[in-house]
C-alpha positions as CSV (number, residue, x, y, z in Angstrom):
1,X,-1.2,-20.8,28.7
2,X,-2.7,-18.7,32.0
3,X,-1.1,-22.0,34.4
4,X,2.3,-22.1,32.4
5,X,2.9,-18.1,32.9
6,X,2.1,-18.8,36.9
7,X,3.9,-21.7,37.2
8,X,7.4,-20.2,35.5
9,X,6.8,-17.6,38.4
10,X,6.3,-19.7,41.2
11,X,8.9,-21.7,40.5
12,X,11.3,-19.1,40.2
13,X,10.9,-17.8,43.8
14,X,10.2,-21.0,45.6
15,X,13.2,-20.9,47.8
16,X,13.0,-17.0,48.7
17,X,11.1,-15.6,52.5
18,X,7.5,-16.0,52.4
19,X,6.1,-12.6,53.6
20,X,3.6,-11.9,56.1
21,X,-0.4,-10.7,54.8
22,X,-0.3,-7.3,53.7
23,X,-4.6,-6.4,54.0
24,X,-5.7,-3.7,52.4
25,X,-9.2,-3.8,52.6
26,X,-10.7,-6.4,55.1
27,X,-14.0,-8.4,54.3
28,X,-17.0,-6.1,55.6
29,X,-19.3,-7.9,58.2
30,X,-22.1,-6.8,56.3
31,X,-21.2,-6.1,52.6
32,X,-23.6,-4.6,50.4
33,X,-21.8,-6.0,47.3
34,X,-18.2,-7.6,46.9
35,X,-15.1,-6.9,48.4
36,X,-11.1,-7.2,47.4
37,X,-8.4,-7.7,49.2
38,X,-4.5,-8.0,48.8
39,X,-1.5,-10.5,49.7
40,X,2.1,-10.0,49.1
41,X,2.5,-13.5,48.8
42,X,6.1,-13.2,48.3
43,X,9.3,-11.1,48.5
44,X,12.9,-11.4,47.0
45,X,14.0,-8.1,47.3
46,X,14.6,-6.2,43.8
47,X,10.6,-7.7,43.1
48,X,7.3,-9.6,44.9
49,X,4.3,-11.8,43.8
50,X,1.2,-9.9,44.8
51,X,-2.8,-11.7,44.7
52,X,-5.9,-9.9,45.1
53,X,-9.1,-11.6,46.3
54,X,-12.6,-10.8,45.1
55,X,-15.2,-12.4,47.1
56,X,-19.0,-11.8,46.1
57,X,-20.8,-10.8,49.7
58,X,-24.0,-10.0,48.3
59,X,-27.2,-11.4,47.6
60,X,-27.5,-11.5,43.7
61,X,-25.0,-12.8,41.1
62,X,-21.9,-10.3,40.2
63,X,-21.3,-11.1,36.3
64,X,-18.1,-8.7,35.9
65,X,-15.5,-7.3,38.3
66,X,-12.7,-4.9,37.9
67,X,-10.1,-4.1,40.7
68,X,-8.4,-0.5,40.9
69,X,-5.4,0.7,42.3
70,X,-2.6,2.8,42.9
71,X,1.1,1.9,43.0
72,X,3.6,4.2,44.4
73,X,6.5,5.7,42.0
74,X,8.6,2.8,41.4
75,X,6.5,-0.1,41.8
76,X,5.0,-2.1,38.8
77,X,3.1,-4.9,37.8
78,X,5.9,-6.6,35.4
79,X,3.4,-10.0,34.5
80,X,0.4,-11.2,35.4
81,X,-2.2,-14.0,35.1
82,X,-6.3,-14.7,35.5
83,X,-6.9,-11.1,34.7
84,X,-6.1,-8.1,32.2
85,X,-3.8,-5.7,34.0
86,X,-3.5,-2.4,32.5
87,X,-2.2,0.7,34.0
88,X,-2.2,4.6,33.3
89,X,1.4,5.8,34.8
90,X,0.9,4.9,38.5
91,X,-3.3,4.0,38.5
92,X,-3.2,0.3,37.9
93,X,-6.7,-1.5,36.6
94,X,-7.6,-5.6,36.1
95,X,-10.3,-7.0,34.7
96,X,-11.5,-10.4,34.7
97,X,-11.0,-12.9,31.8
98,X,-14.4,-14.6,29.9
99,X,-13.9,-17.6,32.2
100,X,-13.7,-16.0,35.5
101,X,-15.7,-12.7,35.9
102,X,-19.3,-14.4,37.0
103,X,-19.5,-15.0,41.0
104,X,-22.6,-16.3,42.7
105,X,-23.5,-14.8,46.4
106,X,-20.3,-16.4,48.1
107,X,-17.9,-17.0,45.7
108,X,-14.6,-16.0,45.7
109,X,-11.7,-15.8,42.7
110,X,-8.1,-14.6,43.1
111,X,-5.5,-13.4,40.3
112,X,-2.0,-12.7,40.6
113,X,1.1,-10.8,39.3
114,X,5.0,-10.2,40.0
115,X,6.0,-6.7,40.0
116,X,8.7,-4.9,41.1
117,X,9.7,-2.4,43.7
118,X,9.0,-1.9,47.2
119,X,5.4,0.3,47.5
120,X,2.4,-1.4,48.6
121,X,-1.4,-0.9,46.9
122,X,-3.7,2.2,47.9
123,X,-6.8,3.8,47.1
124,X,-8.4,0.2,46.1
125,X,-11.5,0.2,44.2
126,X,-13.9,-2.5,43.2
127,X,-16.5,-1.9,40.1
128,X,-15.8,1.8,41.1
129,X,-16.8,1.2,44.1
130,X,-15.2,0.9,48.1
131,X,-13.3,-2.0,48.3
132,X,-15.2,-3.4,51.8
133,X,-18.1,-4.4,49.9
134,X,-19.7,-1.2,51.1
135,X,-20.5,0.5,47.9
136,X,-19.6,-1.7,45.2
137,X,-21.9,-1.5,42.5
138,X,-23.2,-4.6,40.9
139,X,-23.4,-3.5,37.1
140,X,-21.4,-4.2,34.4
141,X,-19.0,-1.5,32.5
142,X,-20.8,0.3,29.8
143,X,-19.9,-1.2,26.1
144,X,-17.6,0.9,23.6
145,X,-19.3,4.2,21.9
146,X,-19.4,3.6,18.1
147,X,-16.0,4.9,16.1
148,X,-16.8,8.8,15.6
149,X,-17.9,10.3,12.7
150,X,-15.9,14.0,12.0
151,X,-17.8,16.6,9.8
152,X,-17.5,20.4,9.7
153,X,-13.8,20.3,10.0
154,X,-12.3,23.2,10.2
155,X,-8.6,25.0,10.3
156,X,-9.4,25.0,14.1
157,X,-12.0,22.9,15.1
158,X,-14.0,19.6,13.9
159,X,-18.0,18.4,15.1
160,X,-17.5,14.9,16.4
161,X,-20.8,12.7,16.6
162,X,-20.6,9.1,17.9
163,X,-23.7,6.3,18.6
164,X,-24.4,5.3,21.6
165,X,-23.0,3.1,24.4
166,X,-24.9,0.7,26.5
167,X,-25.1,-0.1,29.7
168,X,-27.4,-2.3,32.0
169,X,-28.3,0.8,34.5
170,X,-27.4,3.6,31.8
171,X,-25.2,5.8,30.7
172,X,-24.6,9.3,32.6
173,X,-21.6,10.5,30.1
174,X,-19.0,10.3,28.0
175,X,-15.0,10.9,27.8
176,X,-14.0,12.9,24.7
177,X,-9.9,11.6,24.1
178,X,-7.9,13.5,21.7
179,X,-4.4,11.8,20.9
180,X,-5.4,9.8,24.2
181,X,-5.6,12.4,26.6
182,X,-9.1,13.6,27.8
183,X,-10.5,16.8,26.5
184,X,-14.0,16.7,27.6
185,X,-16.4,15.1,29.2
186,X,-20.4,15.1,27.7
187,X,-23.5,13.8,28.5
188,X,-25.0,13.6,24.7
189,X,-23.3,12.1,21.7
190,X,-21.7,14.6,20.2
191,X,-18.7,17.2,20.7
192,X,-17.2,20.1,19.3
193,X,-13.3,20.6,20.2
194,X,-11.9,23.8,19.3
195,X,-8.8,25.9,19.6
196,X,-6.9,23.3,17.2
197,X,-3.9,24.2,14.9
198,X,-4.6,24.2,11.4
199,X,-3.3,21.8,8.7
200,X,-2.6,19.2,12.2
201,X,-3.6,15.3,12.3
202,X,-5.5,14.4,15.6
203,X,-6.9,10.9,16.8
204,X,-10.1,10.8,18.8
205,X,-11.9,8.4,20.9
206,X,-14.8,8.0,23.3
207,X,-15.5,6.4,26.1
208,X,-18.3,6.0,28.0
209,X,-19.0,6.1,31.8
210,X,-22.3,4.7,33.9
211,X,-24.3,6.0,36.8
212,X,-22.0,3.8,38.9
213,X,-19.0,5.8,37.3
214,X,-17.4,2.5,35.8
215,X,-15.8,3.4,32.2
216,X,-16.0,1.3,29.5
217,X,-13.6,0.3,26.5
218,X,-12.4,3.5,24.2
219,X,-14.7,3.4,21.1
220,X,-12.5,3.2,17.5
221,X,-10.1,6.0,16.5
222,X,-11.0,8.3,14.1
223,X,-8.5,10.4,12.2
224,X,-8.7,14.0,11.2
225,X,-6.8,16.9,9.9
226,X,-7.7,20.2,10.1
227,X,-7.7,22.3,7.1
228,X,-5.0,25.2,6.3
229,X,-1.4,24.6,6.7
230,X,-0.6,24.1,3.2
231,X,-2.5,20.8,3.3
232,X,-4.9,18.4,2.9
233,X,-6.3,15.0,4.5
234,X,-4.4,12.4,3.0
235,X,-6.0,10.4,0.3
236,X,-8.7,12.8,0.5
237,X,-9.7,14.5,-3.3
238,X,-7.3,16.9,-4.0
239,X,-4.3,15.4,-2.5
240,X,-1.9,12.6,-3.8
241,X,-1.7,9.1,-2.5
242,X,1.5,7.3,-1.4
243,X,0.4,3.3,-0.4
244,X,2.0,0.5,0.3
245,X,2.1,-2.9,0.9
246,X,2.6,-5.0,4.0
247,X,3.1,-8.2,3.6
248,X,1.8,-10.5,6.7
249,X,3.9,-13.1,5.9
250,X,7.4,-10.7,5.7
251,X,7.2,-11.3,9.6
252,X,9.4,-14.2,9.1
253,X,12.0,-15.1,7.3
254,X,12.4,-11.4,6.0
255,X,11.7,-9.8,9.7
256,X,10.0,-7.0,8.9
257,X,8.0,-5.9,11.2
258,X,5.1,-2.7,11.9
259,X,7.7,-1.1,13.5
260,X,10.2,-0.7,10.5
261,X,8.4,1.9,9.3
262,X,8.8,4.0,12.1
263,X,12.3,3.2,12.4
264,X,12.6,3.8,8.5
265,X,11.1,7.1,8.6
266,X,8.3,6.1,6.2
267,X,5.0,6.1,8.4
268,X,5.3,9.8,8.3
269,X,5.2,9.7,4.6
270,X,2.9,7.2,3.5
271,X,-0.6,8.0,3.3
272,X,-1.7,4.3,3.0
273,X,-1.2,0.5,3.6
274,X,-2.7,-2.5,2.1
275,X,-2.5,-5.5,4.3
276,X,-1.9,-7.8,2.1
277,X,-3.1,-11.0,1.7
278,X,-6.7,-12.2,3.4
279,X,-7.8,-15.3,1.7
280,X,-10.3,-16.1,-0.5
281,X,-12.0,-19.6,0.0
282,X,-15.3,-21.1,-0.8
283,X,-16.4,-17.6,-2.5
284,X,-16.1,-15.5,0.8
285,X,-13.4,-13.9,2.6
286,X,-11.0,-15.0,5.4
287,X,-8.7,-14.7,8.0
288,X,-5.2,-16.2,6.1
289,X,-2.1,-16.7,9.1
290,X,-3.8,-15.7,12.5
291,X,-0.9,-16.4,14.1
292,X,1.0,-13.4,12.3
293,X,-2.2,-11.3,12.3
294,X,-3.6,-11.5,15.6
295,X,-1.7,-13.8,17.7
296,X,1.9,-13.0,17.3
297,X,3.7,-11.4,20.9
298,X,5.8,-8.6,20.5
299,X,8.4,-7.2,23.1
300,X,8.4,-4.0,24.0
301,X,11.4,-3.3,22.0
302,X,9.4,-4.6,19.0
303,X,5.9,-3.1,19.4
304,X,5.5,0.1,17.7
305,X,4.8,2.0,21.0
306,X,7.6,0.3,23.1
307,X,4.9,-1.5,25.3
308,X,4.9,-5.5,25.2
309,X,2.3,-7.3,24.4
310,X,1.1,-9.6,27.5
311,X,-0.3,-13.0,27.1
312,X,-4.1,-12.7,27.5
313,X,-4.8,-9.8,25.5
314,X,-7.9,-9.9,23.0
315,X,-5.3,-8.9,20.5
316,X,-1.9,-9.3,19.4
317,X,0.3,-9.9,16.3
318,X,0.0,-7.2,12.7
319,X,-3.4,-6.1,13.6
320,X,-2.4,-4.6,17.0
321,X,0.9,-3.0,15.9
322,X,-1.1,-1.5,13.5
323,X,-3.6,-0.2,15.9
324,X,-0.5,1.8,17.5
325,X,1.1,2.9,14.6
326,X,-2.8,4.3,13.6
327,X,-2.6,6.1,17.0
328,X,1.2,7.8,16.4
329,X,0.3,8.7,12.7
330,X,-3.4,9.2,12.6
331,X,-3.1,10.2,8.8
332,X,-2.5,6.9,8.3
333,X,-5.6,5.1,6.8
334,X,-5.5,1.2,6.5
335,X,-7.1,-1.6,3.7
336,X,-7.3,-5.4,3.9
337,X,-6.3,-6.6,0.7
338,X,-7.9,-9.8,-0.5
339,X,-6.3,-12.0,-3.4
340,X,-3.2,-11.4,-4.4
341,X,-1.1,-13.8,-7.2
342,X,-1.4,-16.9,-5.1
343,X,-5.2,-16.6,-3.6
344,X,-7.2,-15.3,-6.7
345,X,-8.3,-18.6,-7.9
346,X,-11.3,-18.0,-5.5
347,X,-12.5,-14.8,-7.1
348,X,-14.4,-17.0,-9.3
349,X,-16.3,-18.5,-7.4
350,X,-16.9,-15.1,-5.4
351,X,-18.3,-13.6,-8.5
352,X,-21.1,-16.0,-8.7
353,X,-22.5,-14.2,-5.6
354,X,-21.1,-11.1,-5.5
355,X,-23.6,-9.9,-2.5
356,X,-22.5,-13.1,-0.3
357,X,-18.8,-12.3,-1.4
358,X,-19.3,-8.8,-0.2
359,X,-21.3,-9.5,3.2
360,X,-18.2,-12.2,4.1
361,X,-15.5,-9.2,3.7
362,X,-17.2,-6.9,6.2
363,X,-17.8,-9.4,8.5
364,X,-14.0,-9.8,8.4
365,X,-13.0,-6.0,8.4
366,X,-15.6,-5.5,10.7
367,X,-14.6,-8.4,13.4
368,X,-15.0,-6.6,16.9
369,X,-11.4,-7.3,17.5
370,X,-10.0,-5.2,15.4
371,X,-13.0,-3.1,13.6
372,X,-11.0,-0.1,13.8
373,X,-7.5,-1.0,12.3
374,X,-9.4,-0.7,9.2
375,X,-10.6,2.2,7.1
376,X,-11.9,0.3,3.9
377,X,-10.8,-3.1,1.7
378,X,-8.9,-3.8,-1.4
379,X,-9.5,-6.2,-4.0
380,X,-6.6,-7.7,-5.8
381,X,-8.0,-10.3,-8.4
382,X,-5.3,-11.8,-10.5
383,X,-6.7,-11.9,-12.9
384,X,-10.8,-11.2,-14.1
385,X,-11.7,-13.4,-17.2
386,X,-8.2,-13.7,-18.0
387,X,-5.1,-16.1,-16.3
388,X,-2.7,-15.8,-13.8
389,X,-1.6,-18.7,-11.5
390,X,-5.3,-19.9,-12.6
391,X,-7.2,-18.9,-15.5
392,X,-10.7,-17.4,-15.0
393,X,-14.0,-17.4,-17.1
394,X,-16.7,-15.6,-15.3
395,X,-16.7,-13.3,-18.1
396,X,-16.1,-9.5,-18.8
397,X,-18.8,-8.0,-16.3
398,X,-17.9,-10.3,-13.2
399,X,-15.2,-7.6,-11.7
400,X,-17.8,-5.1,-12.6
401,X,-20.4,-7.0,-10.5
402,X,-18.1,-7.6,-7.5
403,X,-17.2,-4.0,-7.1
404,X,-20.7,-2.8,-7.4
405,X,-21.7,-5.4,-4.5
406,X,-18.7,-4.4,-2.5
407,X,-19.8,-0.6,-2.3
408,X,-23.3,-1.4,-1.5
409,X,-22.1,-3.9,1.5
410,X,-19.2,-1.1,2.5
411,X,-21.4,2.0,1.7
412,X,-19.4,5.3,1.5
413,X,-17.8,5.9,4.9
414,X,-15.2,2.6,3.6
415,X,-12.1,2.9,0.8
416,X,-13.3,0.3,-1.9
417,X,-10.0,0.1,-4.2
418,X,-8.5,-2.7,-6.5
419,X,-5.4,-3.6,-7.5
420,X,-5.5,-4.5,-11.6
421,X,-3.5,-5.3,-14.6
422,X,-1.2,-3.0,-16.3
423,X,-1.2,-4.9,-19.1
424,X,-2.2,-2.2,-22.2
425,X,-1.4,-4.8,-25.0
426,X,-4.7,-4.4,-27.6
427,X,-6.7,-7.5,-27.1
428,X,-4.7,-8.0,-23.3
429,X,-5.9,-8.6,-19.4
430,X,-7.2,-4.4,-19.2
431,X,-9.1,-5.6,-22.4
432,X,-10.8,-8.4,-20.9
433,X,-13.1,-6.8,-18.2
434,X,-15.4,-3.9,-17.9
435,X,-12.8,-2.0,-15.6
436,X,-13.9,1.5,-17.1
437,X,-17.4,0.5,-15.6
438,X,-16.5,-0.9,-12.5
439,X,-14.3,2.5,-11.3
440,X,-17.7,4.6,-10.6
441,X,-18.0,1.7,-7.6
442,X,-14.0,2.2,-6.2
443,X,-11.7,5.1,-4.9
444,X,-8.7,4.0,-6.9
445,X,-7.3,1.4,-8.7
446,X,-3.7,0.6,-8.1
447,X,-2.2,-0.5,-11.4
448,X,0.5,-3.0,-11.0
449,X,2.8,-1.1,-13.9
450,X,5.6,-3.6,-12.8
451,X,6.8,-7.3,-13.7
452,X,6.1,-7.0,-17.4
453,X,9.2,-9.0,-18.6
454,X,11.4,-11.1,-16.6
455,X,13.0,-14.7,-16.3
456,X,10.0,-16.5,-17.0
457,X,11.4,-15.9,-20.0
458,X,14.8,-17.3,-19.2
459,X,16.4,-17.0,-22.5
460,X,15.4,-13.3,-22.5
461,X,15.7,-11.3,-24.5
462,X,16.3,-8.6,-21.1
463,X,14.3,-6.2,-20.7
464,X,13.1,-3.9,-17.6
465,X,10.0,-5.2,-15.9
466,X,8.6,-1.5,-15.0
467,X,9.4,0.5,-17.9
468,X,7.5,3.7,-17.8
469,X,7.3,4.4,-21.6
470,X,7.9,2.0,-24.7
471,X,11.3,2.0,-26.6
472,X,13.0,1.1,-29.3
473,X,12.9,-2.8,-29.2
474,X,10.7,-3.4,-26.3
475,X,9.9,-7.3,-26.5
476,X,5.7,-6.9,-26.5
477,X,3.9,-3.8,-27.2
478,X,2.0,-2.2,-24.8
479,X,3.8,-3.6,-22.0
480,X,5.2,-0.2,-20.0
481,X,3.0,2.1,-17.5
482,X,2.6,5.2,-20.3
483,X,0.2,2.4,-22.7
484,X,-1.6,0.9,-19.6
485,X,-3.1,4.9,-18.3
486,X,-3.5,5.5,-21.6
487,X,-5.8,2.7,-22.1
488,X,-7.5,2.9,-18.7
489,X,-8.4,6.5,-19.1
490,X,-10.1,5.6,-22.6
491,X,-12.4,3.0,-21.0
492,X,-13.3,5.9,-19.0
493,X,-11.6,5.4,-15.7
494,X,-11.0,9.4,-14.2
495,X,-7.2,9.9,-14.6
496,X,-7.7,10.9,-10.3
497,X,-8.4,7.0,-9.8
498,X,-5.2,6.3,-11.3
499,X,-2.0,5.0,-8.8
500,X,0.9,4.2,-10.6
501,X,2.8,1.0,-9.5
502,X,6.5,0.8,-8.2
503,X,8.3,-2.0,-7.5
504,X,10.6,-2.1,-4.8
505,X,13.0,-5.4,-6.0
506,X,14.5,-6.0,-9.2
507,X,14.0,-8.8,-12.0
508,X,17.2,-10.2,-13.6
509,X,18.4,-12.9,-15.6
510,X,21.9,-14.5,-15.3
511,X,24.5,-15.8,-18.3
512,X,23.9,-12.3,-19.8
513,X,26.9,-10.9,-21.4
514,X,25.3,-7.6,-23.3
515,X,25.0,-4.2,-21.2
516,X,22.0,-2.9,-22.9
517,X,18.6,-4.5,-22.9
518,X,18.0,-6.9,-25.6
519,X,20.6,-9.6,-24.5
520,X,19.9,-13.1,-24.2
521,X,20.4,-15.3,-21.2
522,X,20.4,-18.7,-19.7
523,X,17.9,-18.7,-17.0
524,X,17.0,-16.8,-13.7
525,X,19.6,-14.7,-11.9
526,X,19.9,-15.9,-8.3
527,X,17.8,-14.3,-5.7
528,X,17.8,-14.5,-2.1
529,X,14.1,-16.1,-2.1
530,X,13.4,-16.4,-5.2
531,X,15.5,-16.9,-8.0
532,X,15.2,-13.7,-10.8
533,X,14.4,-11.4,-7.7
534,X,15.5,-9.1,-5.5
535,X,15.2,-6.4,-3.0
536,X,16.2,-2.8,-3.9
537,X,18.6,-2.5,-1.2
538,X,20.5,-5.7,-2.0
539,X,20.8,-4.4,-5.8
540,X,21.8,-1.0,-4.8
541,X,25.1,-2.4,-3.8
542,X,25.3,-5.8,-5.4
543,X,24.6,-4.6,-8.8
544,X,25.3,-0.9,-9.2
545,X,22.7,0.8,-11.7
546,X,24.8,0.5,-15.5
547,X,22.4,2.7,-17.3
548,X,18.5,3.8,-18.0
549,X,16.2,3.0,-20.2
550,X,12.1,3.7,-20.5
551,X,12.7,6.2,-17.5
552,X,13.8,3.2,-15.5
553,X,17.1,1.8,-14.3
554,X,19.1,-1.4,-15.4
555,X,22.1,-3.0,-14.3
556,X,24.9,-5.1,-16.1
557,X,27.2,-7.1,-13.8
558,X,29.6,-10.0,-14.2
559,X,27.2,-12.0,-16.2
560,X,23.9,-11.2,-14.5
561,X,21.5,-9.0,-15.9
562,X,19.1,-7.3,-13.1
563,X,16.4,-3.7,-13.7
564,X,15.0,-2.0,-10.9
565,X,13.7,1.8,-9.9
566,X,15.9,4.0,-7.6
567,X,15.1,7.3,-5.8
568,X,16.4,8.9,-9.3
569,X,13.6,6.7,-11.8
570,X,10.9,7.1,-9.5
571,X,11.5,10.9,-9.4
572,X,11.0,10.5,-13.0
573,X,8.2,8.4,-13.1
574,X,6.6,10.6,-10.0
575,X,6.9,14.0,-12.1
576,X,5.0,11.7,-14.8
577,X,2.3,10.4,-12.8
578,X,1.6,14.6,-12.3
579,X,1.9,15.3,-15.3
580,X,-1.0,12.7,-16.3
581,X,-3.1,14.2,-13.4
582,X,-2.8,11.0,-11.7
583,X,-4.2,9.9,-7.8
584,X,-0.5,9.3,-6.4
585,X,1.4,6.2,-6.4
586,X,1.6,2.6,-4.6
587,X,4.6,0.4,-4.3
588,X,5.6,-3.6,-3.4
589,X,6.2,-3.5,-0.8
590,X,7.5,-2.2,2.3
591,X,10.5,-4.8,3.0
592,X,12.2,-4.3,-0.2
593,X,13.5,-0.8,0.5
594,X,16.5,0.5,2.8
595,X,16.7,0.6,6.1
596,X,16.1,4.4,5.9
597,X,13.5,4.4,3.5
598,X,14.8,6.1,1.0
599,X,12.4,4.4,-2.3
600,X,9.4,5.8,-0.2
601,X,11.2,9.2,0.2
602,X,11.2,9.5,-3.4
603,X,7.7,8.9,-3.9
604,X,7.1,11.3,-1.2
605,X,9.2,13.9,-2.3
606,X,8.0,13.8,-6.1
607,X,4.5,13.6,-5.7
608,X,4.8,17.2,-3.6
């Protein structure tokens, strides 16, 4: 990939004047260490291709190198190849790739970029060192400080403590970020920053610095909010949860992207997102699409923080757009969900080694790539000793078993959760396993109070597939939200570890020609991806709400037969979910709602 980036750009100026050498730092006689050295290599006005040359002049091996400079106002590196380029306004940085940073006593490599404007390189430096060779030391950057841990948070102030970096000639300090900007630098592993405003989210990162003053990588973010200000820390005790779900695979044909919810206005009023789905295979977890989680280029009018994504970089796609949304809304904590409707067949499996199981997930949240995108793991099995697309028999104490394993392996400083039946039928799916034992292991179950009746069923009768209470001729008793808590909280399952579920779609049936629920039908409305669904914001205007029943909302049009929640229903079911003392709410999923968010508004909004 490297050669075909190069190649587009030589081609591309093959015909334009070849300029003349432009040195800035000529090879020392007698070089202590390595030098680098610059060539405008060529010129076409409104841009130019520069190189640089590292050449090893010393005695011993140089395993890593990275070349600093400075750029005048105006000039840029635009694209580059053989090396990471990374800048900080005008302060320009490359690093070597894993196939080109070792150079034996002699040895010379040379990367390249196109940038634009007219100002040539200054102030170069070469592992921190003179670019002549003269002082370049011949160490390696230090690693990345571990994520910090906050404690004693205060309404102006929190303790930061961090492990420590490495480094083959040591350490002599470390950079205190807050919100990316430097607040302190300290020679132990800990910090206290002060003078904060209360009830305000902050991000912090470290990074450390070695005795030959070459910084390392930033460590992980970690969130916090100081107390006062009306407030508390999101999906901490004591405050009410609003999650939701983003799909990996709604990159495509739905095009919805990390950046809608900025652009919706809903990162600033979520408190949670479930990435939704890892695999499960073989009784362990995995990576599903790496193309859409880790792979995938966005343009800088895509990326959440306006800044493209360049070829080489360890990481792209879902993972790293969530790494910047984390940094512009710090509140924002993250799970990988495992499972889901079409991946829980290998939940069996899992159970029969629930330790192995567990161990496999870690190693996947944990991957050094993107360890800190995520702040704990969610478990959607579909369904535990009961069917879904597959029917499962490890019996009524395997979910138990897998939850307990899963906080051991995670420990405390994770979010364990689950997402589980809302089936409270007597005898049904919340019957069927020991999930009032299992919730001393988990943070929160989100209970899927939705998709309880629809065209499965596609002679109906109709009847709303998220209906918060029962009614007068609901099809299956026990089928609505009210019945499921009910049932959860007499297992034993604190009502505080309850989310209630909100769909953001509609189910519907077609050939339909009775308003109220109760009609019958001749099969599945027509959807625009599946047929009997669809998004909120195509109903909204396609099929106007006709009336409400069971605190939720259905719709009677021409012959098709559609219910679904609206801002108005989930205000309803919100002031509910309060009343029952409940942890907050969760929704599927992102895509479905308007452009200006206006489902996750009312969750928001009611659960004040």
């Amino acid at each position: 990939m490297r050669f075909r980036h190069r190649a587009a750009a030589l081609v591309a100026t093959l015909a334009l004047p070849f300029t003349g050498l432009v040195a800035l730092a000529a090879p020392a006689q007698a070089a202590a260490g390595a030098t680098a050295s610059y060539t405008k290599t060529q010129d076409w006005g409104s841009g130019f291709e520069g190189k640089w040359t590292v050449k090893n002049t010393g005695t011993t091996t140089l395993s890593s190198w990275t070349v600093e400079w400075d750029f005048p106002a105006g000039t840029k590196v635009t694209s580059a190849w053989d090396a990471t380029v990374t800048n900080s306004a005008d302060h320009w940085s490359a690093k070597n790739l894993g196939w080109n940073g070792t150079l034996a006593p002699g040895a010379s490599v040379s990367f390249g970029f196109n940038g634009s404007g007219s100002g040539a390189p200054s102030g170069c430096k070469l592992n921190g060192g003179s670019c002549d060779g003269t002082s370049v030391p011949g160490d390696t950057a230090p690693s990345a400080p571990g994520t910090p841990a906050a404690s004693d948070i205060t309404d102006t102030s929190v303790k930061l403590s961090w492990s420590a970096a490495t480094d083959d000639k040591g350490v002599k300090n470390y950079d205190v970020l807050r919100d990316g900007a430097k607040v302190a630098t300290v020679t132990g592993t800990t910090y206290t920053d002060t003078g904060l405003t209360k009830g305000t989210d902050y991000s912090y990162t470290v990074q450390a610095r070695d005795t030959g003053d070459q910084t390392g990588p930033a460590s992980g973010a970690r969130a916090v909010r100081t107390t006062g200000g009306g407030g508390t820390d999101p999906g901490q005790p004591g405050s009410k949860v609003n999650l939701g779900y983003f799909t990996e695979w709604g990159i495509y044909g739905r095009n919805y992207h990390v950046k809608n919810l900025v652009t919706s206005g809903s990162a600033e009023k979520i408190t949670h997102i479930n990435y939704s789905f890892g695999n499960v295979k073989n009784g362990q977890c995995v990576l599903d699409d790496s193309f859409a989680a880790t792979d995938k280029a966005y343009t800088a009018d895509q990326s959440v923080d306006g800044v493209a994504d360049t070829w080489d970089q360890p990481l792209r796609g879902n993972f790293n757009q969530l790494r910047k949304l984390k940094a512009k809304y710090p509140h924002i904590k993250v799970l990988y969900s495992f499972g889901g409707w079409t991946y829980s067949g290998g939940f069996g499996q899992a159970a029969q080694n629930p330790a192995a199981f567990a161990k496999s997930c870690k190693a996947v949240v944990e991957d050094p790539r993107w360890a800190d995108v995520f702040d704990g793991i969610d478990i959607d099995w579909e369904y535990p000793n009961a069917c879904g697309l597959t029917c499962d028999t490890s019996g009524p104490a395997a979910f138990k078993n897998l939850t307990s394993a899963l906080r051991t392996e995670f420990g405390s400083d994770y979010l364990v959760t689950a997402a589980i039946t809302g089936d409270g039928s007597s005898g049904g799916k919340i019957d069927a396993a020991d999930y009032g034992g299992a919730a001393q292991y988990l943070d929160w179950y989100n209970v899927m109070t939705y998709d309880y009746f629809g065209a499965w069923a596609n002679t109906g009768p109709t009847a709303p597939h998220s209906p918060l209470t029962s009614y007068s001729g609901i099809p299956t008793a026990g089928f609505n939200s009210a019945d499921a808590i009910a049932k959860l909280k007499a297992k034993g399952v604190p009502a505080a570890k309850l989310l209630l579920g909100i769909g953001f779609y509609g189910r519907g049936w077609t050939g339909v020609t009775q308003s109220a629920p109760g009609g019958t039908a001749t099969g599945a409305a027509p959807g625009t991806y599946e047929a009997g669904i669809e998004d909120y914001k195509v109903l909204k205007n396609s099929c106007p709400v006709t009336g409400t029943v069971a605190g939720t909302a259905y719709a009677h049009c021409g012959t098709q037969w559609w219910s679904y929640d609206t801002p108005s229903t989930i205000a309803g079911k919100m002031a509910w979910a309060k009343s029952q003392g409940l942890g907050g709410a969760f929704f599927w999923e992102f895509s479905g709602d308007t452009a200006n968010g206006e489902l996750v508004s009312a969750i928001s909004n009611g659960l004040k």
